[in-house]
One Martini backbone bead per residue (centre of mass of N, CA, C, O) as a GRO file, in nm:
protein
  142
    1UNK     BB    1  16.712  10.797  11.908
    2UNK     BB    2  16.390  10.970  12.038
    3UNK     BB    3  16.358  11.117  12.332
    4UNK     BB    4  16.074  11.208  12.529
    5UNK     BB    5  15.836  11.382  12.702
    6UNK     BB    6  15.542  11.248  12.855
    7UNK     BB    7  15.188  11.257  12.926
    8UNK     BB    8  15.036  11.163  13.217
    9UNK     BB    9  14.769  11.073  13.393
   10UNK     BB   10  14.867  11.204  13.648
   11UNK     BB   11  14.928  11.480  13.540
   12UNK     BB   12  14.627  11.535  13.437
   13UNK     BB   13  14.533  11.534  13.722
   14UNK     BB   14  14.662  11.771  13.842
   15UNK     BB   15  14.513  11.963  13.640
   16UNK     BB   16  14.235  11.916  13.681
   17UNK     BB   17  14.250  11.977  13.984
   18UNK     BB   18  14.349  12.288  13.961
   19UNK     BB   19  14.125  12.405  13.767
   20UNK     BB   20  13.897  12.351  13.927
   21UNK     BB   21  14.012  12.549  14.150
   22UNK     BB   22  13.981  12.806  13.980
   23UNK     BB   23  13.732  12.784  13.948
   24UNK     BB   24  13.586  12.758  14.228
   25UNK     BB   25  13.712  13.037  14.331
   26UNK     BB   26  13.550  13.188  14.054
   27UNK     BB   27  13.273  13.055  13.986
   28UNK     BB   28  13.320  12.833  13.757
   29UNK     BB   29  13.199  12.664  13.492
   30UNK     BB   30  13.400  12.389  13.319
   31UNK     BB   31  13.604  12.273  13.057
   32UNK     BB   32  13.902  12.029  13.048
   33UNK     BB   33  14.142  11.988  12.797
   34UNK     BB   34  14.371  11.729  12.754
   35UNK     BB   35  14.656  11.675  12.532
   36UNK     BB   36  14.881  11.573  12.321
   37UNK     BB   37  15.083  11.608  12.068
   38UNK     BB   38  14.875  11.492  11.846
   39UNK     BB   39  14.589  11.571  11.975
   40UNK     BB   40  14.536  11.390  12.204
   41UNK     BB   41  14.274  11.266  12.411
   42UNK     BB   42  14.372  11.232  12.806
   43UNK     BB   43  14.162  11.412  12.917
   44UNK     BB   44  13.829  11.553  13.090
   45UNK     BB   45  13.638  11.782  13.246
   46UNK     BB   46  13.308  11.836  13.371
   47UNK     BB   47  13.154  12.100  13.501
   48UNK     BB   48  12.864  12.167  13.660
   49UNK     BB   49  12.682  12.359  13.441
   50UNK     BB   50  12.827  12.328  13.205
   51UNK     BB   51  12.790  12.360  12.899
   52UNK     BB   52  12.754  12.135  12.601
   53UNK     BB   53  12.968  12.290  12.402
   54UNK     BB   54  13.218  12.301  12.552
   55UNK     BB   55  13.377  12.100  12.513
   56UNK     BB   56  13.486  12.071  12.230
   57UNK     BB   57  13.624  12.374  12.279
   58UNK     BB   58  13.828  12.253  12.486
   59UNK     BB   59  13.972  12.059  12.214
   60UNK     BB   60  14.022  12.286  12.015
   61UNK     BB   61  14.241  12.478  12.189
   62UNK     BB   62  14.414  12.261  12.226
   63UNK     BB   63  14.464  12.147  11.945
   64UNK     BB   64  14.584  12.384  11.860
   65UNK     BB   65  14.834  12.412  12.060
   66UNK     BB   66  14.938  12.101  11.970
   67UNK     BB   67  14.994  12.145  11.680
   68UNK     BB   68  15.122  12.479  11.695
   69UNK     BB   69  15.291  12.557  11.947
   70UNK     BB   70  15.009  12.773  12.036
   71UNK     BB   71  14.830  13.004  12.117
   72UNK     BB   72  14.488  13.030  12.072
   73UNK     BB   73  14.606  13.382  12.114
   74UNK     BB   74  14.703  13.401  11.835
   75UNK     BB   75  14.483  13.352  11.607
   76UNK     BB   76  14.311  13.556  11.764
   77UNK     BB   77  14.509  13.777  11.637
   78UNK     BB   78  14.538  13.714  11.318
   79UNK     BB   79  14.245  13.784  11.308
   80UNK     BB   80  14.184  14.056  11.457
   81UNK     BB   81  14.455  14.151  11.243
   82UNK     BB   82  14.359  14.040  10.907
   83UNK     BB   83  14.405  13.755  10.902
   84UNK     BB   84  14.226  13.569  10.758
   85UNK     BB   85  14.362  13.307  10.599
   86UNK     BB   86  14.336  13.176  10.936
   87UNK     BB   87  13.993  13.064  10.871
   88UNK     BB   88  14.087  12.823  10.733
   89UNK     BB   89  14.211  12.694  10.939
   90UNK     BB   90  14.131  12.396  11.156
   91UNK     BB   91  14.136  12.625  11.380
   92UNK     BB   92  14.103  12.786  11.724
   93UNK     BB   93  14.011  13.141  11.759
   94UNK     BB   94  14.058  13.120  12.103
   95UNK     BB   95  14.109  13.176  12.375
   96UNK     BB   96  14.222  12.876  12.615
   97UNK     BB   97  14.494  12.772  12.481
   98UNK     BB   98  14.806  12.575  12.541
   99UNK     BB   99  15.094  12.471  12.571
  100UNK     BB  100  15.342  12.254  12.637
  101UNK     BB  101  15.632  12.368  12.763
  102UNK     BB  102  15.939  12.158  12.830
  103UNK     BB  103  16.278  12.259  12.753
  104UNK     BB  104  16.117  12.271  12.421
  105UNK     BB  105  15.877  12.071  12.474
  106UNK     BB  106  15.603  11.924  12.341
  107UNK     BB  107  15.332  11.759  12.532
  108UNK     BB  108  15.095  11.970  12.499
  109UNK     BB  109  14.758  12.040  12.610
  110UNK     BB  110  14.522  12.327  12.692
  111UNK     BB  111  14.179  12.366  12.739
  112UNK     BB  112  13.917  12.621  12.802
  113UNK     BB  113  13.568  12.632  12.888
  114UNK     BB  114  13.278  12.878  12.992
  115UNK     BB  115  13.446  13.184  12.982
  116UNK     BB  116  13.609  13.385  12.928
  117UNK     BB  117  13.859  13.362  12.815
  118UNK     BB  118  14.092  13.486  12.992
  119UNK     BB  119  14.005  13.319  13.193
  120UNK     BB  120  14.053  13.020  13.060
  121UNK     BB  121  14.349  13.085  13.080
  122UNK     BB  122  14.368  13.094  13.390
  123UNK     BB  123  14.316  12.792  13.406
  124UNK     BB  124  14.543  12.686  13.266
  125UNK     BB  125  14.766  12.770  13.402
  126UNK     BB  126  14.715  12.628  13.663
  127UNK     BB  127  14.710  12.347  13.557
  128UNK     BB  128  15.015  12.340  13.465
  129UNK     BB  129  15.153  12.480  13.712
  130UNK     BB  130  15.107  12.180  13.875
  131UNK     BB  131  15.266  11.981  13.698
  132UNK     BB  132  15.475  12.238  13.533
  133UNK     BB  133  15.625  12.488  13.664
  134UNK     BB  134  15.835  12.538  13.377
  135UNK     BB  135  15.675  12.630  13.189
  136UNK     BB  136  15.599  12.725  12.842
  137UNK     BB  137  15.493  12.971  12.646
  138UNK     BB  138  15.328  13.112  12.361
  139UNK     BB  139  15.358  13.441  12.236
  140UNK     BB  140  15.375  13.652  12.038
  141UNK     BB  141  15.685  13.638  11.874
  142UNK     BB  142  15.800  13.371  11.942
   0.00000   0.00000   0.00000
């Protein structure tokens, strides 16, 4: 039998409660979305203001890095890369979506919309980083 660490509720809010702080801190209106390994949505956070197609994009984002245990901003270099037939896969490719990858396990990810992509990854990184200091992203070539 294999054990694994997986994300907990109280992990979540730890996540949400940084993103929210660097959303505030950047005057950014934006939405977290976390989810688990599976792709399954474990928290949601809307903040006032955010535009009603975020929450979709930052589960979508999500979705694609724990699903592919890849930054969402993987798929957008493949696909501005001439990788056309990445088009057709289910997945967001626009940056602001991270996987949680913990001592080698993907336990879920993060996907933020609202502001510039690379803003948004700015945001998921915040909130990674208040759960799991030592987490690792993929990033091309990875």
């Amino acid at each position: 039998m294999r054990f694994k660490p997986v994300i907990t509720l109280d992990d979540a809010k730890k996540m949400l409660a940084a993103g929210e702080a660097e959303a505030i801190k950047n005057n950014w209106n934006i939405v977290i979305a976390i989810l688990d390994d599976a792709g399954i949505l474990v928290a949601l956070h809307r903040m006032d203001g955010a535009r009603p197609g975020n929450p979709e994009i930052a589960i979508q984002k999500a979705r694609t890095s724990a699903l592919t245990q890849r930054s969402s901003k993987v798929w957008e270099d493949w696909v501005d890369g001439g990788k056309i037939s990445s088009t057709t896969m289910p997945f967001m490719s626009k940056r602001g979506g991270l996987p949680i990858i913990v001592e080698g396990e993907c336990l879920g990810a993060v996907g933020v919309s609202g502001v510039a992509s690379h803003q948004d990854e700015q945001v998921a990184m915040a909130a990674i980083a208040a759960a799991f200091p030592n987490f690792k992203t993929v990033r091309p070539g990875d």
